[in-house]
N, C-alpha and C positions, 0 to 999 in steps of 0.2 A: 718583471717582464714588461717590454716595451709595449705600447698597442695603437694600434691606428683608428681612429673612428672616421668615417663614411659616410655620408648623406649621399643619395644618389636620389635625382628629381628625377621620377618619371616622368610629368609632365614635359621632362627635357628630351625624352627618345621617343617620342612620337612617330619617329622616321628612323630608318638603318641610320639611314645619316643622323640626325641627332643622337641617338643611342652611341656609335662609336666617337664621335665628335665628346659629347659627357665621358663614357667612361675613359679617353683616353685625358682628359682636364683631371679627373680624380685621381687616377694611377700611373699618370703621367707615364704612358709606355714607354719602353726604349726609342732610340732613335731611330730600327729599322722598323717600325711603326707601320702600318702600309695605309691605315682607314678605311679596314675590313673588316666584318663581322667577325672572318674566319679566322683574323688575326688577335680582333680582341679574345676570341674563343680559345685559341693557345695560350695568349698573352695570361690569361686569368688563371688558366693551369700552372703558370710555375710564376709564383709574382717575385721571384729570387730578389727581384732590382728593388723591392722594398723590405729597410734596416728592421723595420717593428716585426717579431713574431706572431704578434697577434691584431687579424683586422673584423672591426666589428664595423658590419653592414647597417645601415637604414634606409629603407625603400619609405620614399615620400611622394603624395599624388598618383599613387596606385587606382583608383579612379580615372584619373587621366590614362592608364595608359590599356586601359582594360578594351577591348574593341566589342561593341554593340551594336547588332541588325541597322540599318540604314545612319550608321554615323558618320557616312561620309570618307572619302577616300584618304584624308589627314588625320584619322583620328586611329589612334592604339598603333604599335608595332608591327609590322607584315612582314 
């Protein structure tokens, strides 16, 4: 069985925008792509457009993207 391995930087999606900018470089969407949250959220439901059956995730800099009381407006996901 084929398989895909994954690193995905949290410290990279700090922002919607970084977060969809990363996961569409990793999974290289299709081309109606839009650089929506809402679209990587479908997109990740049916990953059909990749060959490997099997994808193994690594979440790296989870610390970075964890949001803590006065961290300032740049810091963790919103």
């Amino acid at each position: 069985m084929s398989e895909l391995n994954v690193e995905i930087d949290l410290a990279k999606c700090l922002t919607q925008h970084g977060f969809v900018r990363h996961m569409n470089e990793i999974f290289q969407f299709p081309g109606d792509f839009w650089n929506a949250v809402s679209v990587v959220d479908s997109g990740m439901q049916d990953l059909g457009w990749i060959a490997e059956r099997r994808i193994n995730i690594t979440l790296v800099n989870l610390n970075k993207a964890k949001k803590k009381p006065n961290d300032g407006p740049n810091h963790g996901l919103k």
